[in-house]
C-alpha positions in Angstrom: -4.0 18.9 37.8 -6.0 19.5 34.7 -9.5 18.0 35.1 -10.4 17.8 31.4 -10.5 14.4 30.7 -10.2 13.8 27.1 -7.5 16.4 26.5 -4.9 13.7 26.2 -7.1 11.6 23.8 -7.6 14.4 21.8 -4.0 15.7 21.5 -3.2 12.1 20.3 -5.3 12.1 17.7 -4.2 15.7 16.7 -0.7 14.2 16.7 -1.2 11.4 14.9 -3.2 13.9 12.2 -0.2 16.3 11.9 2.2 13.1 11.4 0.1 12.1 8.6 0.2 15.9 7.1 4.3 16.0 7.6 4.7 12.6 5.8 2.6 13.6 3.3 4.1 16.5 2.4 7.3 16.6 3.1 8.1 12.7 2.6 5.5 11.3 0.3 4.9 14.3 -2.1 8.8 15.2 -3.0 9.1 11.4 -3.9 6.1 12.0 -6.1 7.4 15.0 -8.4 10.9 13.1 -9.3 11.0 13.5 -12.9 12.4 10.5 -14.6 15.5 11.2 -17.1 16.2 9.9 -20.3 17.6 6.4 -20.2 21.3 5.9 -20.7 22.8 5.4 -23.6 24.8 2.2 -23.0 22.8 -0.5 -20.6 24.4 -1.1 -17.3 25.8 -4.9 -17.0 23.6 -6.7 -14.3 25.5 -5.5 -11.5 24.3 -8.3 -9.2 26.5 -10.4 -11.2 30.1 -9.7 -12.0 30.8 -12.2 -14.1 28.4 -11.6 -16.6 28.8 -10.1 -20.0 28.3 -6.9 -19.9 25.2 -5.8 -22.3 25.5 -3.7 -25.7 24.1 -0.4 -26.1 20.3 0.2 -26.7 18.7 2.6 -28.4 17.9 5.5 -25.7 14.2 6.5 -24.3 12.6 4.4 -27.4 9.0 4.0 -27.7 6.8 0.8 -26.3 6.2 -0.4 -29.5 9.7 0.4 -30.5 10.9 -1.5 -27.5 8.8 -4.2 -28.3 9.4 -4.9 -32.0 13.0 -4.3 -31.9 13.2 -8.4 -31.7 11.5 -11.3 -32.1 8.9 -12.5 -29.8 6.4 -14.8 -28.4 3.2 -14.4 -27.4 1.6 -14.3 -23.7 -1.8 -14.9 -23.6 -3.3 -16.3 -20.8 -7.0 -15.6 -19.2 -4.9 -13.1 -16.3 -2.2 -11.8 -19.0 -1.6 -10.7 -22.2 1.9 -9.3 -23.8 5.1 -11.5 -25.2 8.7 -12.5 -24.2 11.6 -11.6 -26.3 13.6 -14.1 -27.9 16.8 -12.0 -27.8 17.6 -12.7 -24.1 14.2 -14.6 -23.4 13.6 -12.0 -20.6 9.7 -11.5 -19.3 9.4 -8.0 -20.2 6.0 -7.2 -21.6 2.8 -7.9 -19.6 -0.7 -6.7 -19.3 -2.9 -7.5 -16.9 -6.2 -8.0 -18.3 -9.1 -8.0 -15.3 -7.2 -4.5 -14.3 -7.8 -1.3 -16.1 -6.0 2.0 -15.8 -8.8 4.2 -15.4 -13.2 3.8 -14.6 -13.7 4.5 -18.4 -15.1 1.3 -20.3 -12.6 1.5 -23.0 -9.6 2.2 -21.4 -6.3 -0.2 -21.5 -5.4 -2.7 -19.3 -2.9 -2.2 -16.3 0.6 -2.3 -18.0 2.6 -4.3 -15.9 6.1 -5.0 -17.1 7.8 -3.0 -20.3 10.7 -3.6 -21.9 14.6 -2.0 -21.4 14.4 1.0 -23.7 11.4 2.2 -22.2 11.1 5.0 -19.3 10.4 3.1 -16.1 11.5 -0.4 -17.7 10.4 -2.9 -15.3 11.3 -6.5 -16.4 12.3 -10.1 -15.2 15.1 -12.9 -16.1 16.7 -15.7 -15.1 20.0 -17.9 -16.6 23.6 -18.9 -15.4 26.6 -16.6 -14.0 29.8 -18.5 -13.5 33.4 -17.3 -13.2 35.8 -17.1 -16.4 32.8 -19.0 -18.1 32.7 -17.6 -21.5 29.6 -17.8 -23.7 26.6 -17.4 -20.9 23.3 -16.3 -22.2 22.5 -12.5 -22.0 20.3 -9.4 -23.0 20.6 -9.6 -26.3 21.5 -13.4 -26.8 19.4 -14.9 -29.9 17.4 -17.8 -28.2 16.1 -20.0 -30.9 12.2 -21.4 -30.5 12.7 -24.9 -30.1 9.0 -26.0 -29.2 5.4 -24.1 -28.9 4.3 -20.7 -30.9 2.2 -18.9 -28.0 2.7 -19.7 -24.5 -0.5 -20.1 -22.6 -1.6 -22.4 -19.6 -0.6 -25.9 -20.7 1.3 -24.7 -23.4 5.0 -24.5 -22.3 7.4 -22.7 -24.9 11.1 -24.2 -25.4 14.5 -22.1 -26.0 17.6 -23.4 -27.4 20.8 -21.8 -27.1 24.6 -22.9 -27.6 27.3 -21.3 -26.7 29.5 -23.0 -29.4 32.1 -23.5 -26.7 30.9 -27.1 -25.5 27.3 -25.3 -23.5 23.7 -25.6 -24.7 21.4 -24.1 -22.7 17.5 -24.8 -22.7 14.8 -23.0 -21.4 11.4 -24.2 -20.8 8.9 -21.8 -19.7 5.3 -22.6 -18.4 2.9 -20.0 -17.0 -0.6 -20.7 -15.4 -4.4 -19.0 -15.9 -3.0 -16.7 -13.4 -0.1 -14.5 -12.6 2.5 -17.4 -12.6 5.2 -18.4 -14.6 7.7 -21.4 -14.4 10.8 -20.9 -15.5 13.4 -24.0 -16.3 16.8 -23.5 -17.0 19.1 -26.3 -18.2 22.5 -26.4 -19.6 24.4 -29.3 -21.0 28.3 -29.4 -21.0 29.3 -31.3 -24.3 32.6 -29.6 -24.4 35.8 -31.5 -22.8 36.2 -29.4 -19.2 34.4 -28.8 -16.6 32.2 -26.0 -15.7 30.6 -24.4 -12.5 28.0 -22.4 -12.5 25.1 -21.0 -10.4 21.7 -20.1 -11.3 20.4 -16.5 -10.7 17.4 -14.3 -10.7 16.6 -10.5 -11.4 14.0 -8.5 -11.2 15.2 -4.5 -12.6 13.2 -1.4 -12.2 15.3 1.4 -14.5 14.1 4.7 -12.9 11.8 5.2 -10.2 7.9 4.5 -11.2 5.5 6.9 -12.4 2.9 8.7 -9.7 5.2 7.2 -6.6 3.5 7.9 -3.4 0.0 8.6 -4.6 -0.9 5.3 -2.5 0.2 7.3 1.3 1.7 4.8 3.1 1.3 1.7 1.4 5.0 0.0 1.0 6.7 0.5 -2.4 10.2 -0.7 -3.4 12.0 -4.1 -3.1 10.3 -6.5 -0.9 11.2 -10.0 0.1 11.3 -12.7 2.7 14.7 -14.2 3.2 16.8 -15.7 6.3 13.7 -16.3 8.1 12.1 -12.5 8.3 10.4 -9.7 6.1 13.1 -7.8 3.7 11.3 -4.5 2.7 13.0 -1.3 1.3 11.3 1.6 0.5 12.2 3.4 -2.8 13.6 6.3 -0.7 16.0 4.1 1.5 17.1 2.5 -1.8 17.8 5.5 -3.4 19.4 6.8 -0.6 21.5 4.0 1.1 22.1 2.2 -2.8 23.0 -1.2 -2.5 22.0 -3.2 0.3 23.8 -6.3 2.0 23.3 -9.6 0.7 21.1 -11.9 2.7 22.0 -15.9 2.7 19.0 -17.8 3.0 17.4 -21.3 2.3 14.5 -21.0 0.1 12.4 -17.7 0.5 11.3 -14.9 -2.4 12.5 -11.2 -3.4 11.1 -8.8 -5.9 9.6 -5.0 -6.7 6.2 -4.1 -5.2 4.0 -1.0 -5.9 0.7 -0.9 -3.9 -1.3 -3.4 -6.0 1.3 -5.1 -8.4 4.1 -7.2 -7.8 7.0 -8.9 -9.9 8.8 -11.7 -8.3 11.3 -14.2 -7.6 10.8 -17.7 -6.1 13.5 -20.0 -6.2 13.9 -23.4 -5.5 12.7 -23.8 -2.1 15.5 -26.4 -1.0 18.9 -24.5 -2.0 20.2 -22.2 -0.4 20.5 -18.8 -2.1 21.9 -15.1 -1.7 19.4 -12.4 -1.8 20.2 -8.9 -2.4 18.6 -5.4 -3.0 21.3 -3.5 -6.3 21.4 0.1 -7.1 23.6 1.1 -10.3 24.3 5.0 -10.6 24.2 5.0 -14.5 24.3 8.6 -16.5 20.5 9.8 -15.7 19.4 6.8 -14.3 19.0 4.7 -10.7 18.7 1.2 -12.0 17.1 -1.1 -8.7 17.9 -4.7 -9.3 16.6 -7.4 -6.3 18.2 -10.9 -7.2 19.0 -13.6 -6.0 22.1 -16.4 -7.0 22.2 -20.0 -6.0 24.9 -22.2 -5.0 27.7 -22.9 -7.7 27.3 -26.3 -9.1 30.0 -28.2 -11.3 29.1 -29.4 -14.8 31.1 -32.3 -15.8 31.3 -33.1 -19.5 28.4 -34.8 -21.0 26.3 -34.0 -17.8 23.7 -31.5 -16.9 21.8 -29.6 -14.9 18.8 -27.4 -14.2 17.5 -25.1 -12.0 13.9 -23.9 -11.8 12.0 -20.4 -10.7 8.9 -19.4 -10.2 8.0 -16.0 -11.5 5.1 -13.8 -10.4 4.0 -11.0 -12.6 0.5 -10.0 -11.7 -2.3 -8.1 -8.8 -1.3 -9.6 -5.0 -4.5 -10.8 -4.3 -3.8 -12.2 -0.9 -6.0 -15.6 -1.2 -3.9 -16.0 -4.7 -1.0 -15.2 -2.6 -1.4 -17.8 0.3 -2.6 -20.6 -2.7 0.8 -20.2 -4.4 2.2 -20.2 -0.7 0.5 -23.5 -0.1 1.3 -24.8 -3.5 4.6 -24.1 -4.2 5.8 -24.2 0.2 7.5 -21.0 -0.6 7.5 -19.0 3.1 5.2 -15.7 3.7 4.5 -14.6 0.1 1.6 -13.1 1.1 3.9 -10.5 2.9 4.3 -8.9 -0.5 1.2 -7.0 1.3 2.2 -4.1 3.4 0.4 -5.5 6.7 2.5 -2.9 8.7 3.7 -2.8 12.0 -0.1 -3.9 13.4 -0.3 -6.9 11.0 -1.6 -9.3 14.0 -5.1 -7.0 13.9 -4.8 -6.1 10.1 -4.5 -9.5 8.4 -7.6 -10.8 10.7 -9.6 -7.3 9.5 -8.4 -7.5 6.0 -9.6 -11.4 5.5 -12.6 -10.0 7.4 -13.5 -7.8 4.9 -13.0 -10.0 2.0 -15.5 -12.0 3.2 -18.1 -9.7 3.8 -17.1 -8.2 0.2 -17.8 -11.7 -0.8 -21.3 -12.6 0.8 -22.7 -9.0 0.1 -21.2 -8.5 -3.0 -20.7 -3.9 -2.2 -17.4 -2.9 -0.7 -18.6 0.1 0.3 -21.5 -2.2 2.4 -18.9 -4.6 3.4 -16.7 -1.3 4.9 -20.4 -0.1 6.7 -20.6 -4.0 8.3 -17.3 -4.3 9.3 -17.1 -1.0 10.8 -20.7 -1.8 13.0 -19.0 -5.1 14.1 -16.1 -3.6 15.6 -18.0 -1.5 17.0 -20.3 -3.8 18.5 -16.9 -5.3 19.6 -15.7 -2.3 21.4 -18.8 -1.3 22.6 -18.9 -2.0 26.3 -15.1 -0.1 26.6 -16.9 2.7 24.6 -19.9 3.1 26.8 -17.3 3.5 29.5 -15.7 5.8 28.2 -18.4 8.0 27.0 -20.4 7.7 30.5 -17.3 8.7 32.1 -16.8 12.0 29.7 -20.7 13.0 30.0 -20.4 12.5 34.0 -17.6 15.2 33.4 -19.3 17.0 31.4 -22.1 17.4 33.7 -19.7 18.5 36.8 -18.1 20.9 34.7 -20.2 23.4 36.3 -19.6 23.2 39.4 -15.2 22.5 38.7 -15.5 26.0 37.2 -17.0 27.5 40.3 -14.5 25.7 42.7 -11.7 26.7 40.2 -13.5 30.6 40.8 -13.5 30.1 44.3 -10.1 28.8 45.3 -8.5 30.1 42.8 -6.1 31.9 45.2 -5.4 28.6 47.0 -4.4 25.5 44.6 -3.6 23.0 47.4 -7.8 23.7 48.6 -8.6 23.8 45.1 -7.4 20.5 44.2 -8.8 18.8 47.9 -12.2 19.5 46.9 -12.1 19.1 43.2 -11.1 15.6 44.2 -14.1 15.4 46.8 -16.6 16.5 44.4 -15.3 13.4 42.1 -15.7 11.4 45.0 -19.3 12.6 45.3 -20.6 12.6 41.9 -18.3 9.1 41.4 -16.2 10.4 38.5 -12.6 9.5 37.4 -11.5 11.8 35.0 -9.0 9.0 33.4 -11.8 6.8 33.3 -12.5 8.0 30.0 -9.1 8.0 28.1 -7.8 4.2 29.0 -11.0 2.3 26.9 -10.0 4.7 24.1 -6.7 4.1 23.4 -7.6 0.8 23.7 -9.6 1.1 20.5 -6.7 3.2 18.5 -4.6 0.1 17.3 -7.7 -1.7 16.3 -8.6 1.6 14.0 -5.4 2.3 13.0 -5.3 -1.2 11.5 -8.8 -0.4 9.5 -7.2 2.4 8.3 -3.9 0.4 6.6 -6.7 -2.4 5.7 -8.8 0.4 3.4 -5.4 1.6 2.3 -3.8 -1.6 1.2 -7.3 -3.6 -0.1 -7.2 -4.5 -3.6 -10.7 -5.1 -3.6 -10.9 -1.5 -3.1 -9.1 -0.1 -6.6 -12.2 0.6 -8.7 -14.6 -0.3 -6.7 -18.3 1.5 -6.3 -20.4 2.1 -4.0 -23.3 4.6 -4.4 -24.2 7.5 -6.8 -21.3 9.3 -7.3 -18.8 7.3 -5.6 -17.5 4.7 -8.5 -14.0 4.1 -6.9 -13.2 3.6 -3.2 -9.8 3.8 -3.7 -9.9 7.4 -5.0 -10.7 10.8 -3.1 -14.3 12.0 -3.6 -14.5 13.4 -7.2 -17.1 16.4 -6.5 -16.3 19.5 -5.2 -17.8 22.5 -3.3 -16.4 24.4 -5.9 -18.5 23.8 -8.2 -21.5 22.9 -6.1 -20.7 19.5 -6.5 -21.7 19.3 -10.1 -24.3 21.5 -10.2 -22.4 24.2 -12.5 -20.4 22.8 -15.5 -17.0 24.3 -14.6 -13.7 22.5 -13.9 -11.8 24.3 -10.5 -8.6 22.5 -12.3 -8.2 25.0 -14.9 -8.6 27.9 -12.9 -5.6 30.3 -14.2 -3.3 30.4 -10.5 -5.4 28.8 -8.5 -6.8 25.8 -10.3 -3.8 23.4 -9.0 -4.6 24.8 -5.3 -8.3 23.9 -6.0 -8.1 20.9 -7.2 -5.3 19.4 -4.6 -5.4 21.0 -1.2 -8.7 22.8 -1.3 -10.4 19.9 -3.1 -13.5 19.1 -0.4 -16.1 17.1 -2.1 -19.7 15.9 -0.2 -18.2 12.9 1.9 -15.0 14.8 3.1 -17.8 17.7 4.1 -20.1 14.7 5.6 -17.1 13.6 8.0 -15.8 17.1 9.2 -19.8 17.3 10.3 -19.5 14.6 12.1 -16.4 15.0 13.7 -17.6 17.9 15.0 -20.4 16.3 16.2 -18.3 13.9 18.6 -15.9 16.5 19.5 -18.7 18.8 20.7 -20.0 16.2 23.0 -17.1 15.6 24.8 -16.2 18.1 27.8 -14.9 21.2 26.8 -11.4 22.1 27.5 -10.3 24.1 30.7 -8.5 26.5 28.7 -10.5 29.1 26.6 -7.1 29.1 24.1 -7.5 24.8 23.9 -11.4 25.5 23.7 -10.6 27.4 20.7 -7.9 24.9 18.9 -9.8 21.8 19.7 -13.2 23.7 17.5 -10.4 24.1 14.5 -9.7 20.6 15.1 -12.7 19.0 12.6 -11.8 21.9 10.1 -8.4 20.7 10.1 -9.1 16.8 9.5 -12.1 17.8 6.9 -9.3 18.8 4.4 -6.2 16.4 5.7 -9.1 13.4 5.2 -10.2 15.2 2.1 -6.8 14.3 0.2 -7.7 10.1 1.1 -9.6 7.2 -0.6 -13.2 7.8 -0.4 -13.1 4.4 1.2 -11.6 5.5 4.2 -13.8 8.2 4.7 -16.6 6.0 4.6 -15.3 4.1 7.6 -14.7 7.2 9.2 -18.3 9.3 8.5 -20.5 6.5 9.7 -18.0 5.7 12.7 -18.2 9.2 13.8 -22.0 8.9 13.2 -22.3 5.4 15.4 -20.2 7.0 18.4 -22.2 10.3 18.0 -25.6 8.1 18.4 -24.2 6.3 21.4 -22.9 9.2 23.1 -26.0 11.0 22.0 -28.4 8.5 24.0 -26.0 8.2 27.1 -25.9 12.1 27.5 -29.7 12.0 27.8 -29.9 9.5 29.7 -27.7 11.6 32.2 -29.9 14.6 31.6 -26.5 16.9 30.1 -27.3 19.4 27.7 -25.8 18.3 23.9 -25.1 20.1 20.5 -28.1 17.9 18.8 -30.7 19.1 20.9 -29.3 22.5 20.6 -29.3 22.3 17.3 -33.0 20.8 17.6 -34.5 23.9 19.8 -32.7 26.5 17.3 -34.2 24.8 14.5 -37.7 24.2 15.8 -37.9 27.0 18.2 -38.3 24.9 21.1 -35.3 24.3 23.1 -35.8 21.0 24.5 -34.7 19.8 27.8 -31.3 17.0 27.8 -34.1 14.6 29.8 
């Protein structure tokens, strides 16, 4: 029986660690160096929908601005948004967002959004009518006529005409609010002689995979959804993998296209019943992802009509803007657009947590420090458990080593009194593990909180660290500042610097730290372990290195809580410790544990 009680915990976490490595670099990175190629030449007919006409060629790989003035349009402007709709096929198909910015710098652009079809990494929305040997149904590149309104706006709804000149007008009305929501009302009248039946649909179409996929870890991106009653994710990977996905019947519920902090939407009418489905077209050069949705058929008799509405959102999930569409529209989970993960019972309590602090202290970075203390506090009692237990083991270590000298020849004797001097000294050498892994889900959850927080993209903190949702932007390399040289364009190496080697002050803070609580826990039985398990901060220092600065936040002053607490229980049990080592080497006075 090995008596070193926090070997288990240790190799779990060393586990977990090299899981994190392998996804990252052998999963997340490879999806991240797809080049996109050029667009095709002839657009692909919504494949979602049969029945529809199939869509004339567009120009190939055009400019935005190409894309953009290659038809008429109207103007979005709203206080969240900013871009236009095109008339030819009234599709939403250029947004910015305006409170988001690409990068820190004052001046730069706003978070593109949606771009039009034309474009590398088109991303775009629309809604209208499929029906079977119905001739005439609005398209791409139908001419939609302005009918009412010049710039749509919040209370300022624009109006489309179209007719089909076979006995159909269509009309579309389309609202959108001061936020990231648009209202979409399609009608169409039957003036003709026959009947007609048709069924409304949605689609929103990603051509080619987005641009720096997988920089977010292990956030969810690709189609997401809830329909039939449960969560319908797909990673892009799966997607690109499996293509198209099995349709899901379902009363009411939402689909779209997620990246970390952005998502582009479908809610349909919340009464009917729809089909849901994730679409990959194979076109020359080009995955085109499609998730849609189509309604029931409904018959138009002549001189009647009908509509069908759907909610669009285009903008930042912001979970309390997420559950206040949720409330206000009665559409199911839309705050699930968030990747909660598989812990979402701990993370959606933490993350709303969080928001509050973020709220009443007005610092994420001081919010992260608070919320980290109360879980803590929390935890506390199991943790003083567990760390008495592993300093009463530490302080018998002694004595195991000498009974391991001495009956080395004899296990079965070896083993009796090991047990007996437990007995004396009133140590259990699991006593330390079980409070432990207690406390993993709870930080595993805090770490997909920090990852998935939109209050986290751009946010500051202190000195140097202007955006918690980026790695620490100094390096050793350069002293952290101190000499004016870029690692990045070292010739060879610069790449190597400036990725794997990249260790900046916090990274350099945590691996401290880490070794700090590593070195107060019992040292392994085996001098090989001994040796791994000193590598161990090392290794995590440049693993943790690659992360938001956010995270390591969370983790430095964690590491620096638990090394106080097991600091003060270790000399309360008089057992020698690495700070008063460090101490007596320092000041030349070794002092005594007690």
């Amino acid at each position: 029986m090995r008596d070193d009680n926090t070997r288990n915990t240790i190799i779990f976490f060393v586990c977990a660690a090299i899981l994190l490595v392998v996804y990252q670099f052998f999963v997340v990175d490879p999806q991240a160096k797809k080049q996109q190629a050029e667009l095709a030449r002839q657009r692909q007919a919504q494949t979602t929908l049969a029945v529809r006409q199939a869509a004339p060629q567009l120009p190939v790989a055009v400019t935005r601005d190409a894309a953009v003035t290659a038809s008429p349009r109207i103007v979005v402007d709203t206080p969240a948004l900013k871009g236009s709709l095109r008339l030819n096929g009234a599709r939403i198909d250029d947004l910015f967002l305006k409170d988001y910015r690409e990068t820190l710098d004052k001046n730069s652009p706003p978070v593109e959004l949606l771009r039009p079809e034309g474009v590398k990494n088109a991303w775009f929305a629309e809604t209208g009518w499929v029906g079977a040997n119905v001739p005439g149904l609005p398209g791409a590149q139908t001419p939609w006529t302005l009918a009412q309104g010049a710039v749509l706006a919040p209370g300022k709804p624009v109006v489309l005409t179209y007719s089909n000149g076979a006995g159909l007008t269509f009309t579309r009305t389309i609202a959108v609010d001061d936020k990231f929501m648009f209202t979409v009302t399609d009608t169409v009248a039957n003036t003709g002689g026959q009947p007609v039946t048709l069924a409304p649909y949605g689609s929103v179409q990603r051509q080619g995979l987005p641009e720096g996929l997988g920089k977010s870890g292990v956030v969810h991106e690709g189609g997401m959804g809830w329909l039939a009653g449960s969560r319908q994710p797909i990673k892009y990977k799966k997607w690109e993998k499996d293509g198209t996905q099995p349709p899901k019947t379902s009363t009411g519920g939402w689909i779209g296209i997620t990246d970390r902090y952005w998502l582009a939407g479908l809610v349909p009418d919340q009464a009917q019943q729809i089909t849901g489905q994730y679409r990959l077209t194979k076109a020359p050069g080009l995955d085109i992802y499609d998730a849609n949705f189509v309604g029931q058929a409904r018959t138009v008799a002549p001189g009647q009509q009908i509509s069908a509405t759907t909610h669009i959102f285009a903008g930042a999930k912001s979970v309390p803007l997420l559950r206040e569409y949720q409330n206000t529209l009665h559409v199911e989970h839309l705050d699930e657009a968030v990747d909660w993960g598989v812990l979402w019972f701990i993370t959606r309590p933490l993350s709303d947590f969080l928001h509050w602090l973020y709220g009443k202290v007005g610092n994420l970075g001081v919010a992260i420090l608070i919320l980290t203390v109360c879980v803590r506090v929390v935890f506390f009692p199991l943790a003083n458990r567990s760390y008495e237990s592993m300093t009463k083991m530490r302080k018998v270590q002694p004595a195991m080593e000498a009974l391991k000298v001495k009956y080395k020849d004899d296990p079965a004797k070896q083993q009796q009194e090991l047990m007996a001097l437990y007995q004396r000294e009133k140590v259990n050498p699991l006593a330390g593990c079980l409070p432990m892994f207690l406390q993993i889900p709870v930080f595993f959850s805090l770490f997909k909180v920090l990852q998935i927080s939109l209050d986290m993209r751009h946010a500051p903190f202190v000195g140097w660290i202007r955006d918690l949702s980026a790695p620490d932007p100094t390096t050793i390399w350069n002293l952290f500042g101190l000499i004016p040289w870029d690692p990045g364009s070292t010739p060879l190496i610069g790449v190597f610097l400036a990725t794997t080697l990249h260790i900046g002050v916090l990274p350099i803070l945590y691996g401290i730290t880490t070794w700090l609580t590593t070195s107060m826990s019992p040292p392994a039985p085996d001098p090989t372990q001994q040796k791994v398990f000193q590598l161990i901060p090392i290794m995590f220092t440049f693993v943790m290195a690659q992360f938001a600065v956010g995270l390591l936040v969370y983790y430095t002053w964690s590491n620096l809580l638990t090394t106080i607490q097991q600091y003060v229980i270790m000399r309360r049990f008089k057992v020698d410790n690495p700070i008063d080592r460090i101490v007596g080497r320092l000041t030349g006075k070794p002092k005594a544990a007690g």
